[in-house]
mmJSON file of the N, C-alpha and C atoms, coordinates in Angstrom:
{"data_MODEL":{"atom_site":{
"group_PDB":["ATOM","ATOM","ATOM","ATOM","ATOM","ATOM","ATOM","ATOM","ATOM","ATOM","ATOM","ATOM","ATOM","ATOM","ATOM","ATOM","ATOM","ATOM","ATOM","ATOM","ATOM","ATOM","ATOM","ATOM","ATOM","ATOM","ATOM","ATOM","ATOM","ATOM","ATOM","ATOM","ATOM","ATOM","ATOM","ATOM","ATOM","ATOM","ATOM","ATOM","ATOM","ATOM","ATOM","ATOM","ATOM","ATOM","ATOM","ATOM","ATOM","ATOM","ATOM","ATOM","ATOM","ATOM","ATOM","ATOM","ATOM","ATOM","ATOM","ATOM","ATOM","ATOM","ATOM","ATOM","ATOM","ATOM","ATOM","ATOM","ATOM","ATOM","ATOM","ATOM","ATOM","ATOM","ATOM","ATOM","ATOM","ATOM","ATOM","ATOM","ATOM","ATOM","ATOM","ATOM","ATOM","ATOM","ATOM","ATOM","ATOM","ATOM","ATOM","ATOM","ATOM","ATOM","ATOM","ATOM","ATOM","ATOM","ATOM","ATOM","ATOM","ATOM","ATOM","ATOM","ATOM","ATOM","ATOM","ATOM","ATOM","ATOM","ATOM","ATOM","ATOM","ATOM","ATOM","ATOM","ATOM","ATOM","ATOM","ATOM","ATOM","ATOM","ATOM","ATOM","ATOM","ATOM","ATOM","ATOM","ATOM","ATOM","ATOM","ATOM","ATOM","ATOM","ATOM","ATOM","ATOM","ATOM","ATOM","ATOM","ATOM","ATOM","ATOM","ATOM","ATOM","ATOM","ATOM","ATOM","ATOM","ATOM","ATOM","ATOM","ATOM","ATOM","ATOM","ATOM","ATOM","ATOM","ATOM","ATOM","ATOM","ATOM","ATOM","ATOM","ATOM","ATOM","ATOM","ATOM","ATOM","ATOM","ATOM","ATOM","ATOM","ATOM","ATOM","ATOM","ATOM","ATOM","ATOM","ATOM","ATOM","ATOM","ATOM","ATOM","ATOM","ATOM","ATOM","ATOM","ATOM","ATOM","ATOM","ATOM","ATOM","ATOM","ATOM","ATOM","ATOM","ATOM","ATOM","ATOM","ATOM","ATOM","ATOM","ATOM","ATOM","ATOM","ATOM","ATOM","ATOM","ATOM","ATOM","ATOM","ATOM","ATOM","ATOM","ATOM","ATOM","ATOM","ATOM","ATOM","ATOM","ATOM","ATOM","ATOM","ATOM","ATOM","ATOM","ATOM"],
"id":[1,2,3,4,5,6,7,8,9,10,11,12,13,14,15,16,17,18,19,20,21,22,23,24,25,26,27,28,29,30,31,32,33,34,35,36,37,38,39,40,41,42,43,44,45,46,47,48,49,50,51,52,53,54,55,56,57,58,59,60,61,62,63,64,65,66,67,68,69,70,71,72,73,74,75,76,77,78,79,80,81,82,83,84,85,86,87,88,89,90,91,92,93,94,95,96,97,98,99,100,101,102,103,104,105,106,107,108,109,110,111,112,113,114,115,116,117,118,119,120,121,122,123,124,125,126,127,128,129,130,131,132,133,134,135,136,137,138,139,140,141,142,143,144,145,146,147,148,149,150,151,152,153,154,155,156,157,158,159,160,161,162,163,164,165,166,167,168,169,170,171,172,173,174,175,176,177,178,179,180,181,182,183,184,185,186,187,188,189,190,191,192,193,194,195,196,197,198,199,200,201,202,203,204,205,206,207,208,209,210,211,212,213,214,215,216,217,218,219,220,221,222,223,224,225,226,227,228],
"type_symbol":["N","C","C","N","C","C","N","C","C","N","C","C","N","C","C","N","C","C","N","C","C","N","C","C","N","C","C","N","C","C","N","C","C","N","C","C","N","C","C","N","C","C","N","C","C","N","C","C","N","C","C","N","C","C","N","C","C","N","C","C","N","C","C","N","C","C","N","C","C","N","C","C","N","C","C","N","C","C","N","C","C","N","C","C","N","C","C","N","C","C","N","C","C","N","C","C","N","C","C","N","C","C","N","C","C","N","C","C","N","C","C","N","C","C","N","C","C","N","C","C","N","C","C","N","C","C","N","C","C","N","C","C","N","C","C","N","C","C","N","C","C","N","C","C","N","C","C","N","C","C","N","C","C","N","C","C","N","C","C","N","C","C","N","C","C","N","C","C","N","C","C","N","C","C","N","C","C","N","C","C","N","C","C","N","C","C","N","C","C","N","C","C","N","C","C","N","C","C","N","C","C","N","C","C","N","C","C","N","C","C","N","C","C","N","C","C","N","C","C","N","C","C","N","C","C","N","C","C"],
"label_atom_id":["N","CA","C","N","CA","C","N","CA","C","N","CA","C","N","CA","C","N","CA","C","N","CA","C","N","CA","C","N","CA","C","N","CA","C","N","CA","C","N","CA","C","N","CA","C","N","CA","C","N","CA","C","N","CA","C","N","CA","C","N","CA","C","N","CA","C","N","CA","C","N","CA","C","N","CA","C","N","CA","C","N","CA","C","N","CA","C","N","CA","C","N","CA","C","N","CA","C","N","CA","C","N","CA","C","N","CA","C","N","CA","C","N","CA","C","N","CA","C","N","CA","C","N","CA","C","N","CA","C","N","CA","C","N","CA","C","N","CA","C","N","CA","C","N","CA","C","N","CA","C","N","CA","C","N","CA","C","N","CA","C","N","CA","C","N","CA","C","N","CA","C","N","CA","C","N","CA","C","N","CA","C","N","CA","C","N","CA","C","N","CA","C","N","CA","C","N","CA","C","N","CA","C","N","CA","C","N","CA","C","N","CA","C","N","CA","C","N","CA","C","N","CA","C","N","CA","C","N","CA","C","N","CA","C","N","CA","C","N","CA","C","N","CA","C","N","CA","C","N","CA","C","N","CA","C","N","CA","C","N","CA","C","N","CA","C"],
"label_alt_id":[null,null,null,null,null,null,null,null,null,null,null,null,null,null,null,null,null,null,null,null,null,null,null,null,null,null,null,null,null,null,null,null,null,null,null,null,null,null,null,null,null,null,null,null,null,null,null,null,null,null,null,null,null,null,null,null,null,null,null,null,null,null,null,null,null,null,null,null,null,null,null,null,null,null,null,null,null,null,null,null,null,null,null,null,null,null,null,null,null,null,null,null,null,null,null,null,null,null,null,null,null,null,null,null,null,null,null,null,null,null,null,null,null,null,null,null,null,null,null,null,null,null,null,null,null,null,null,null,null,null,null,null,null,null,null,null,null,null,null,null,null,null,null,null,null,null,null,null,null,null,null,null,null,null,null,null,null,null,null,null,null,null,null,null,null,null,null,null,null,null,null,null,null,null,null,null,null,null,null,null,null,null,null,null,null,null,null,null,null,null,null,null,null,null,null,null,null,null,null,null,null,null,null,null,null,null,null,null,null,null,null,null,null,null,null,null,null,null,null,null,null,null,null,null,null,null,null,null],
"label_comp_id":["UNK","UNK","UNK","UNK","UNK","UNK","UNK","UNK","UNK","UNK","UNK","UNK","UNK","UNK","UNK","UNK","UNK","UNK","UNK","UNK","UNK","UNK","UNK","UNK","UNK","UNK","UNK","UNK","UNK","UNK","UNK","UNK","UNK","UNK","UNK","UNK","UNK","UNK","UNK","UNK","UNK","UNK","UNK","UNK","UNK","UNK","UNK","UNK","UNK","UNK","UNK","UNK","UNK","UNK","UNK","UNK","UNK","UNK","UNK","UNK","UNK","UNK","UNK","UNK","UNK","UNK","UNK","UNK","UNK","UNK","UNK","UNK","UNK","UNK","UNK","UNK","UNK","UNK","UNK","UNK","UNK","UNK","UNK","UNK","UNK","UNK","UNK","UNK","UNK","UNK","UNK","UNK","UNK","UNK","UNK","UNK","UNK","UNK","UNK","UNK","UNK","UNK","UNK","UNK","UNK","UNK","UNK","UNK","UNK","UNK","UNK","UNK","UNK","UNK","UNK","UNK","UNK","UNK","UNK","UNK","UNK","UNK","UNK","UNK","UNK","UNK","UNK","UNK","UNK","UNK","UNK","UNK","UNK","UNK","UNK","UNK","UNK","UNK","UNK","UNK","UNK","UNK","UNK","UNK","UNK","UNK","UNK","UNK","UNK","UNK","UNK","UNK","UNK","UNK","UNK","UNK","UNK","UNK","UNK","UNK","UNK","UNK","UNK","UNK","UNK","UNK","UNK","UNK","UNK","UNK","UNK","UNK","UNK","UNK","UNK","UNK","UNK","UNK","UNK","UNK","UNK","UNK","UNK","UNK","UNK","UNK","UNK","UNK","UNK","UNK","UNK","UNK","UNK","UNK","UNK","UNK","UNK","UNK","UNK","UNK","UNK","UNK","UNK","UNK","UNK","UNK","UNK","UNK","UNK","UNK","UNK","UNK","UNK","UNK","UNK","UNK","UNK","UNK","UNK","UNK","UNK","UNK","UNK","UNK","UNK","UNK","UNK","UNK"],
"label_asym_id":["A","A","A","A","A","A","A","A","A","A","A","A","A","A","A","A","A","A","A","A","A","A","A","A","A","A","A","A","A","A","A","A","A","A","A","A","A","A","A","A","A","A","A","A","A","A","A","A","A","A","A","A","A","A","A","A","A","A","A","A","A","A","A","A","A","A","A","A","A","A","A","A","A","A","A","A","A","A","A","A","A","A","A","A","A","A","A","A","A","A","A","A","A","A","A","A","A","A","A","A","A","A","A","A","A","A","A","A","A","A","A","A","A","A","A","A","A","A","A","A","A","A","A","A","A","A","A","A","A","A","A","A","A","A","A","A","A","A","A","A","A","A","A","A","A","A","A","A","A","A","A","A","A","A","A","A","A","A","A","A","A","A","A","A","A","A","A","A","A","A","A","A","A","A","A","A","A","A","A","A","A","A","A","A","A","A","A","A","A","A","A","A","A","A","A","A","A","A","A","A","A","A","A","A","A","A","A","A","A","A","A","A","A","A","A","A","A","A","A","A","A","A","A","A","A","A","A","A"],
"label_entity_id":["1","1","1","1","1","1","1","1","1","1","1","1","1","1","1","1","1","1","1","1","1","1","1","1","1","1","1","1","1","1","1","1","1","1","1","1","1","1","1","1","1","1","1","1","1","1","1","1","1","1","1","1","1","1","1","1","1","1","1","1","1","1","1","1","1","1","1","1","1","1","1","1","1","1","1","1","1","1","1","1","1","1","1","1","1","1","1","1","1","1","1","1","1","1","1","1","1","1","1","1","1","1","1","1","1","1","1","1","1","1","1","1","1","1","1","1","1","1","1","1","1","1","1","1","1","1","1","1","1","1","1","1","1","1","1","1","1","1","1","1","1","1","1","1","1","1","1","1","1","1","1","1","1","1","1","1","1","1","1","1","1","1","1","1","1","1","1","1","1","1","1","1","1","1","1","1","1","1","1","1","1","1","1","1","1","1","1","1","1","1","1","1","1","1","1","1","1","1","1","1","1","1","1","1","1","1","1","1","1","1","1","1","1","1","1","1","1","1","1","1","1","1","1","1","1","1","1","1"],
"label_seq_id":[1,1,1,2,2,2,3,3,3,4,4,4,5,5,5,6,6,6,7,7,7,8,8,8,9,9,9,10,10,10,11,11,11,12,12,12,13,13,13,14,14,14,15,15,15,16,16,16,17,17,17,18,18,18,19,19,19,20,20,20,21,21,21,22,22,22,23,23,23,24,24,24,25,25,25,26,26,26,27,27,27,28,28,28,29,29,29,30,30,30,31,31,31,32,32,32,33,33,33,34,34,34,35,35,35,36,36,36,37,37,37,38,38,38,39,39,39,40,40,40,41,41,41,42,42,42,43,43,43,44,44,44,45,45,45,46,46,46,47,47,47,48,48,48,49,49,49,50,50,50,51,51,51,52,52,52,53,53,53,54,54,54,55,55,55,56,56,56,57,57,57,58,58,58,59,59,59,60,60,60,61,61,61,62,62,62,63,63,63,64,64,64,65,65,65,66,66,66,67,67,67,68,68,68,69,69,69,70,70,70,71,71,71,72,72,72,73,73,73,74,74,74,75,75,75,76,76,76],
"pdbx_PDB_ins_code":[null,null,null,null,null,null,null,null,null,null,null,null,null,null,null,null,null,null,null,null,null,null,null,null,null,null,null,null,null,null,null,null,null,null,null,null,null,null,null,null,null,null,null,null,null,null,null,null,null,null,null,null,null,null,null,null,null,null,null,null,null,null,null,null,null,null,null,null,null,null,null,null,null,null,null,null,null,null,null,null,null,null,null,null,null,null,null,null,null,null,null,null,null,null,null,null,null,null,null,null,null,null,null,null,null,null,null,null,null,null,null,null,null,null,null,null,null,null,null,null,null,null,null,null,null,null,null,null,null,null,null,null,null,null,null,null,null,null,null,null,null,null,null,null,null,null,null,null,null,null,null,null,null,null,null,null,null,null,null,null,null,null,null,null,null,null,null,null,null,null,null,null,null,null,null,null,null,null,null,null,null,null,null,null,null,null,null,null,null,null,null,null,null,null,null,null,null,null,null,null,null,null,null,null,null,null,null,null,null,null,null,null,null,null,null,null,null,null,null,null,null,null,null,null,null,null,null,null],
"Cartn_x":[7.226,8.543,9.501,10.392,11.27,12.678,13.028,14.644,15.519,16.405,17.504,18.791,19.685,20.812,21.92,22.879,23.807,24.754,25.744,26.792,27.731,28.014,29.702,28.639,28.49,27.775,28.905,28.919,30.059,30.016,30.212,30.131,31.181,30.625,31.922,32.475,33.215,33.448,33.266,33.509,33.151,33.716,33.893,34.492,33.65,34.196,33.577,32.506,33.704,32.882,31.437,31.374,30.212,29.107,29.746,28.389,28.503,28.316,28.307,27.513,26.266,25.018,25.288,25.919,26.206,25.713,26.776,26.271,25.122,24.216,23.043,22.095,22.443,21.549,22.34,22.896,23.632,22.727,21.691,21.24,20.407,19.699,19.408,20.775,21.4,23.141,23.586,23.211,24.025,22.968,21.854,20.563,20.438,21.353,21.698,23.114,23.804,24.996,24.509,24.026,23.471,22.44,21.802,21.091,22.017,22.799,23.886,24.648,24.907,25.595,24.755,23.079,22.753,22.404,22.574,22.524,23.396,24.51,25.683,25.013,25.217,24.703,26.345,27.49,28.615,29.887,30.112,31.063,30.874,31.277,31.082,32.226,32.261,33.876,33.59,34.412,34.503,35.664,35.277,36.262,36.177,37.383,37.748,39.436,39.05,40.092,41.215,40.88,42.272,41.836,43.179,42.912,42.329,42.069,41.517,40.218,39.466,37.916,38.243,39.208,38.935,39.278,39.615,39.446,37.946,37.535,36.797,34.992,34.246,32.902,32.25,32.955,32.191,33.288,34.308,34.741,34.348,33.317,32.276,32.192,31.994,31.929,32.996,34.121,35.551,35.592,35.348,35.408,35.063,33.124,32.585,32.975,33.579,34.214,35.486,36.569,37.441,37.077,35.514,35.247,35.044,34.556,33.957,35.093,36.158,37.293,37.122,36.751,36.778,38.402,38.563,39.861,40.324,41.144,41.522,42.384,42.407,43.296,43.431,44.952,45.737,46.14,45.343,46.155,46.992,47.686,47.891,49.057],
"Cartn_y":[-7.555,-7.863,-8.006,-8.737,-9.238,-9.121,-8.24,-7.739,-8.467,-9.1,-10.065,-9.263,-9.465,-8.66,-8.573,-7.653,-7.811,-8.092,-9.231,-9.597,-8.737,-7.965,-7.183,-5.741,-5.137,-3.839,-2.638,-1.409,-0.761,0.305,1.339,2.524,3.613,4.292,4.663,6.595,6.541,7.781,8.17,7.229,6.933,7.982,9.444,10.559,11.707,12.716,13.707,14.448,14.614,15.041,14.719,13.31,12.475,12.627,12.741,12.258,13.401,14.911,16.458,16.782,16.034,16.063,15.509,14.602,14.013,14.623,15.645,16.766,17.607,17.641,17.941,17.551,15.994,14.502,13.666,13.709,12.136,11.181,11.048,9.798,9.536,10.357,9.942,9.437,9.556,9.73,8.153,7.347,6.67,5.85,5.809,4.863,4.205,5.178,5.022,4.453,4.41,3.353,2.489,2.387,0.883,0.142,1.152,0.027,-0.074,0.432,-0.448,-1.359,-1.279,-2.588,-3.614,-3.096,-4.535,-5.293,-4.567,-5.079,-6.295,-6.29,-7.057,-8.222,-9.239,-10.602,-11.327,-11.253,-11.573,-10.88,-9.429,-8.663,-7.248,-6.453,-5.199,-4.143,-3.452,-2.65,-1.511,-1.08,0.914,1.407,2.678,3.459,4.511,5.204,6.721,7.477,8.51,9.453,10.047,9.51,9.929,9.768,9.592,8.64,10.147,11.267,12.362,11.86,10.659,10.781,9.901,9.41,8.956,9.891,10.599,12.025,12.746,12.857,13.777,13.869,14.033,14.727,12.204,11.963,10.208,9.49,10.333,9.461,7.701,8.505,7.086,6.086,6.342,5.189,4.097,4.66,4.075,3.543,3.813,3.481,1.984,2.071,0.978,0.01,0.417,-0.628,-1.272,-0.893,-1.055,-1.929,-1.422,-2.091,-3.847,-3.772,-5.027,-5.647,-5.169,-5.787,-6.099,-5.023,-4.975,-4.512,-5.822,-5.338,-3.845,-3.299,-2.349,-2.335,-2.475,-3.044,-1.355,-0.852,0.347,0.06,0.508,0.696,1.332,2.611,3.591,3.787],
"Cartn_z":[-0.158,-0.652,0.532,0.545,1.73,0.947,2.071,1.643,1.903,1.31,2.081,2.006,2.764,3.342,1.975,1.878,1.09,1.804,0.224,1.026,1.591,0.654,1.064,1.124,1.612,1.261,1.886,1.264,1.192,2.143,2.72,3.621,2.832,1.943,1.324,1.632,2.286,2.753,4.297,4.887,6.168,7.287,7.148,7.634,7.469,8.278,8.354,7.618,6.367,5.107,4.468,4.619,4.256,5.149,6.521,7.453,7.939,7.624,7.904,8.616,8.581,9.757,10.844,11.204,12.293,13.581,13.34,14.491,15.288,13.557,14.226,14.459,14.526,14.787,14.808,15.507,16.476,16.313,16.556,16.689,15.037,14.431,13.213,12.493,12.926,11.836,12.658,13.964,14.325,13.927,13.349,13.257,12.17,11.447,9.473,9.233,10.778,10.324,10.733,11.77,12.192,10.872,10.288,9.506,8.107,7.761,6.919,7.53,8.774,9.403,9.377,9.668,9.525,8.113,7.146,5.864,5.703,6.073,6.01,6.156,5.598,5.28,5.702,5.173,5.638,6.24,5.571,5.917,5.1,6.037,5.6,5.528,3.836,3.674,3.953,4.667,5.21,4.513,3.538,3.079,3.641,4.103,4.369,3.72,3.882,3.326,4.228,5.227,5.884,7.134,8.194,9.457,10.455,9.953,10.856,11.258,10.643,10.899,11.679,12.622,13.432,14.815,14.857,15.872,15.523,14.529,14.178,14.908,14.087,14.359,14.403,13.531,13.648,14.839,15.524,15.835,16.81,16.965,17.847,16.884,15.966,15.155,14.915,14.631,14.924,16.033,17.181,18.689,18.443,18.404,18.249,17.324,16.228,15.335,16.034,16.803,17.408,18.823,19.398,20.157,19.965,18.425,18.213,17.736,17.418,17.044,15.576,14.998,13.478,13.13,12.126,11.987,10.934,10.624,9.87,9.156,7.705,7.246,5.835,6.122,5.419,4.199,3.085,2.135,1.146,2.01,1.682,1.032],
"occupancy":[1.0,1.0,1.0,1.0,1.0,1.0,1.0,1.0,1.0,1.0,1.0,1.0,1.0,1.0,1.0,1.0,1.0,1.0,1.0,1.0,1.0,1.0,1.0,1.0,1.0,1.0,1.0,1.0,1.0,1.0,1.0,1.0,1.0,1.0,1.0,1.0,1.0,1.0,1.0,1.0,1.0,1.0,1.0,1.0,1.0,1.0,1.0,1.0,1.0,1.0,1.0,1.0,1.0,1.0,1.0,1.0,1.0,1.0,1.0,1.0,1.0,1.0,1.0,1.0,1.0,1.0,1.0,1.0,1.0,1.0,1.0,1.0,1.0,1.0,1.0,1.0,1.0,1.0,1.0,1.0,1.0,1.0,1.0,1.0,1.0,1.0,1.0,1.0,1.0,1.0,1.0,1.0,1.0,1.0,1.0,1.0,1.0,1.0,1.0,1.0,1.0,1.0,1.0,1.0,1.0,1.0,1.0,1.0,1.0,1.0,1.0,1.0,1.0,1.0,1.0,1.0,1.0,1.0,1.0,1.0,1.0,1.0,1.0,1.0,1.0,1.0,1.0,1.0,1.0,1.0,1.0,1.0,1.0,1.0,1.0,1.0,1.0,1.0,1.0,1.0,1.0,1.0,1.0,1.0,1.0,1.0,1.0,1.0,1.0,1.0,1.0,1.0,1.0,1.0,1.0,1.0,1.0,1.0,1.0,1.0,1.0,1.0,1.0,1.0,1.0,1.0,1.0,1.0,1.0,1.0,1.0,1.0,1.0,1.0,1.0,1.0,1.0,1.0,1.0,1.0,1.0,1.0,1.0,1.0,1.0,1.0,1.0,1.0,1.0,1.0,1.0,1.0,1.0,1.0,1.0,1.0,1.0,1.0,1.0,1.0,1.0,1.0,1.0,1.0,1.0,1.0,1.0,1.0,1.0,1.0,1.0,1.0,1.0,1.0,1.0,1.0,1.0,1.0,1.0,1.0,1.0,1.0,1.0,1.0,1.0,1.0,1.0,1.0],
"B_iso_or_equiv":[0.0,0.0,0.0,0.0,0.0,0.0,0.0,0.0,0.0,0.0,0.0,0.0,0.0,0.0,0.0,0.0,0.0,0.0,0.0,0.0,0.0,0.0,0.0,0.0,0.0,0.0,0.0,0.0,0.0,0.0,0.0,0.0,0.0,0.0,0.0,0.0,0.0,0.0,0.0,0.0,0.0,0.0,0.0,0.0,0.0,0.0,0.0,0.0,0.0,0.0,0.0,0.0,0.0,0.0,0.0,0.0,0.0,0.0,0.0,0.0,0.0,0.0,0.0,0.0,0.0,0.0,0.0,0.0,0.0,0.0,0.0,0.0,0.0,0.0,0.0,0.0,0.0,0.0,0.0,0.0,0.0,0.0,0.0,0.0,0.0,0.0,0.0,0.0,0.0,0.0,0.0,0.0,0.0,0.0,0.0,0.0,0.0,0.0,0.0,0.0,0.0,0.0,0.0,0.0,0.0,0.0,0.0,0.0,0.0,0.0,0.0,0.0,0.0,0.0,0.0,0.0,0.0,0.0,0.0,0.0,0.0,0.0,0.0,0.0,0.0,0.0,0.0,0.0,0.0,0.0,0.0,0.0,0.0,0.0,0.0,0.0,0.0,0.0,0.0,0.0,0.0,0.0,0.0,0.0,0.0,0.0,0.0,0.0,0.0,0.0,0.0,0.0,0.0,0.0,0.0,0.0,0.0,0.0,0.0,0.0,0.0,0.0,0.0,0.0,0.0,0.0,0.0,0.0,0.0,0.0,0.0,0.0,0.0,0.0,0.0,0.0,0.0,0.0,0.0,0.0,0.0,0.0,0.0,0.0,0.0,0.0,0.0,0.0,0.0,0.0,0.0,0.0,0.0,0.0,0.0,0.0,0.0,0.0,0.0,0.0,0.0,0.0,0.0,0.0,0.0,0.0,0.0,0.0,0.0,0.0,0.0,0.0,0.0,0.0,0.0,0.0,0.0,0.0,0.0,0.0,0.0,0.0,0.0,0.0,0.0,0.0,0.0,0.0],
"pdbx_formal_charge":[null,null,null,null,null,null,null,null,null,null,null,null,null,null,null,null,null,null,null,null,null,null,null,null,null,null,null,null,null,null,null,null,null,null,null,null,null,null,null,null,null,null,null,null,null,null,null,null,null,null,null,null,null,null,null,null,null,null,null,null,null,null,null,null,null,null,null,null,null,null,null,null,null,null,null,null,null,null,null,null,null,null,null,null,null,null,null,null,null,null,null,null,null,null,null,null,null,null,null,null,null,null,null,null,null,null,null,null,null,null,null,null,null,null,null,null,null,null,null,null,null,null,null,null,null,null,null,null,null,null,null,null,null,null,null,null,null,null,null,null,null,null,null,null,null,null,null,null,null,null,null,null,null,null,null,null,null,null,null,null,null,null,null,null,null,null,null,null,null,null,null,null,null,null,null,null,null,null,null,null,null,null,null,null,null,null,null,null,null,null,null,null,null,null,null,null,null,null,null,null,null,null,null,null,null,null,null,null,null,null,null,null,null,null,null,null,null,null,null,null,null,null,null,null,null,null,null,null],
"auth_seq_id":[1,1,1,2,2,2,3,3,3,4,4,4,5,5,5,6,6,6,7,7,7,8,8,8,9,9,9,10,10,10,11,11,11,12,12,12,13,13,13,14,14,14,15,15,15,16,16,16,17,17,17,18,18,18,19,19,19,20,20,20,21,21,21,22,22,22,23,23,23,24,24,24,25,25,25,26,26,26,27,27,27,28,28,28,29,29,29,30,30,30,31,31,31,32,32,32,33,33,33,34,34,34,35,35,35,36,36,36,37,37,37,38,38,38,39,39,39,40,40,40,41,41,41,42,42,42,43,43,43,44,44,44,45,45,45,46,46,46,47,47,47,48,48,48,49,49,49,50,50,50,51,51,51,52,52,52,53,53,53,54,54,54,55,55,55,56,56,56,57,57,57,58,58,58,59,59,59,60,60,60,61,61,61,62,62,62,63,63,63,64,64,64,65,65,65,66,66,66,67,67,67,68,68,68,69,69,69,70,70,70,71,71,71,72,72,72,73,73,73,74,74,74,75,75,75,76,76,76],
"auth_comp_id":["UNK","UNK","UNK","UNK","UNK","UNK","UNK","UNK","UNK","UNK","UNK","UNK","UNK","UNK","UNK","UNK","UNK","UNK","UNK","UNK","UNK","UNK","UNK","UNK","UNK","UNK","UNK","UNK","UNK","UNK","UNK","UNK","UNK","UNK","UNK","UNK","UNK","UNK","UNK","UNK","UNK","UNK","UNK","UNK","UNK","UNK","UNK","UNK","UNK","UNK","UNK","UNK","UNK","UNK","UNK","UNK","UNK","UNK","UNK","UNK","UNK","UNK","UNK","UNK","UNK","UNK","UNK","UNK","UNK","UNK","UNK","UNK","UNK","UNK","UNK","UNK","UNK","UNK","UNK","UNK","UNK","UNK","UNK","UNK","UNK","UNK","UNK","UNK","UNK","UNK","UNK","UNK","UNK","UNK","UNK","UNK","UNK","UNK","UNK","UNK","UNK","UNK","UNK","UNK","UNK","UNK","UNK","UNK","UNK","UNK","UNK","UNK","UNK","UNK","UNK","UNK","UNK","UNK","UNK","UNK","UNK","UNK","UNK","UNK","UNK","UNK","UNK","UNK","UNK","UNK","UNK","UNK","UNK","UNK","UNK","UNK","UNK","UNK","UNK","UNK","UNK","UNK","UNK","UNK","UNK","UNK","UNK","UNK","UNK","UNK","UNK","UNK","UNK","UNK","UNK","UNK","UNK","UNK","UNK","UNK","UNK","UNK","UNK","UNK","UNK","UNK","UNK","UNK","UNK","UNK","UNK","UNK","UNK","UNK","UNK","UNK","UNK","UNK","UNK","UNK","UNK","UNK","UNK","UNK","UNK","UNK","UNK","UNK","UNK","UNK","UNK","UNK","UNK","UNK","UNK","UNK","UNK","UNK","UNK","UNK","UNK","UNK","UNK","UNK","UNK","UNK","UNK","UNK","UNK","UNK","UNK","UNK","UNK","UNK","UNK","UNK","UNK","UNK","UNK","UNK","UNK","UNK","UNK","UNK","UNK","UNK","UNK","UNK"],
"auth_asym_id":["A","A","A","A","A","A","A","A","A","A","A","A","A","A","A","A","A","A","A","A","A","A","A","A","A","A","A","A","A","A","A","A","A","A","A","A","A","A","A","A","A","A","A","A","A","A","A","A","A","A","A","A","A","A","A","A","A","A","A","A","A","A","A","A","A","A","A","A","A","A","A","A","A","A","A","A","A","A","A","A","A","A","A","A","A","A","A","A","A","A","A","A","A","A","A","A","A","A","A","A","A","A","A","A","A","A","A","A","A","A","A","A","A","A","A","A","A","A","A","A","A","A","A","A","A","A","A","A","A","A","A","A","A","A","A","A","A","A","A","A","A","A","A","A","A","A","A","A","A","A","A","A","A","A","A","A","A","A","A","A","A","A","A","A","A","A","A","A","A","A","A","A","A","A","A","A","A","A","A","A","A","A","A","A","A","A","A","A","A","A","A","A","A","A","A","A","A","A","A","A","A","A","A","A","A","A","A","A","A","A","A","A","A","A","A","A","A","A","A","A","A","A","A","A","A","A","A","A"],
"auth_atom_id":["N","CA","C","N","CA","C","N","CA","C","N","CA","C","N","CA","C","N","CA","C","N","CA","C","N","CA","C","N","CA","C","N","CA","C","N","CA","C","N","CA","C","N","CA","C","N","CA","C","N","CA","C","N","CA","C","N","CA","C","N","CA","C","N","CA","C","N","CA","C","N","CA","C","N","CA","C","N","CA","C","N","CA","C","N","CA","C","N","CA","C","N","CA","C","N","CA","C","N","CA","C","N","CA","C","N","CA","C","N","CA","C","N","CA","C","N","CA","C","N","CA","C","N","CA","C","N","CA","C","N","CA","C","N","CA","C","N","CA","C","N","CA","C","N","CA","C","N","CA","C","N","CA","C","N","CA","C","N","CA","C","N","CA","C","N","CA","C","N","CA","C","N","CA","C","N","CA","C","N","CA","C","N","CA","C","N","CA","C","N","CA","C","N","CA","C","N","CA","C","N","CA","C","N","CA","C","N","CA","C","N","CA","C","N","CA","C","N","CA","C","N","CA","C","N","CA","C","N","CA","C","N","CA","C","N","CA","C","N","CA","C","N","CA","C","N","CA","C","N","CA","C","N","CA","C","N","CA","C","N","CA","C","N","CA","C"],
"pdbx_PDB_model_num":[1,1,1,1,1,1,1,1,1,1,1,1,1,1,1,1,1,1,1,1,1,1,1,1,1,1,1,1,1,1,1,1,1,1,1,1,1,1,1,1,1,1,1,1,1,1,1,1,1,1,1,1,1,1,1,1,1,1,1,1,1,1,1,1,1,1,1,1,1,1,1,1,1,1,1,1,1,1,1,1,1,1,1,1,1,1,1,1,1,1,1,1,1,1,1,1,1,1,1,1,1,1,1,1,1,1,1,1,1,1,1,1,1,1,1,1,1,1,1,1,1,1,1,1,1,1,1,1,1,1,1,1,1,1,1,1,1,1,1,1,1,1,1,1,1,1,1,1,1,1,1,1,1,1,1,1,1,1,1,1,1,1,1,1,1,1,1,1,1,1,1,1,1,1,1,1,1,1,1,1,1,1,1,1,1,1,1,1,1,1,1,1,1,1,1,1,1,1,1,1,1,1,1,1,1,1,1,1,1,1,1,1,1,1,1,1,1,1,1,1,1,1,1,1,1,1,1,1]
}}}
């Protein structure tokens, strides 16, 4: 069976709370965003709960999104 990518695929909770392991596997934890990023067939939505997870325990993740010039768009 051959998986084809989703279009919009979601990341939902994209902060601390959610990704609680992070910490005690950095890299299993950065291996499992990467493979929802690569799901993305066209664009991919990130929800979070408040702008602390970008200080926090994922803040790398934010980094790299910022690196790539993912935009961020507030709807608070």
């Amino acid at each position: 069976m051959t998986r084809r990518p989703c279009a919009e695929p979601f990341f939902l909770g994209l902060d601390d709370e959610q990704w609680w392991a992070h910490n005690r596997d950095p890299i299993e934890s950065t291996s499992t965003f990467f493979v929802g990023l690569s799901q993305a067939a066209q664009r991919i939505i990130f929800t979070t709960t408040s702008q602390r997870a970008r200080t926090g325990r994922i803040a790398k993740f934010f980094s790299m999104l910022d690196e790539a010039g993912v935009p961020e768009i507030d709807h608070s």
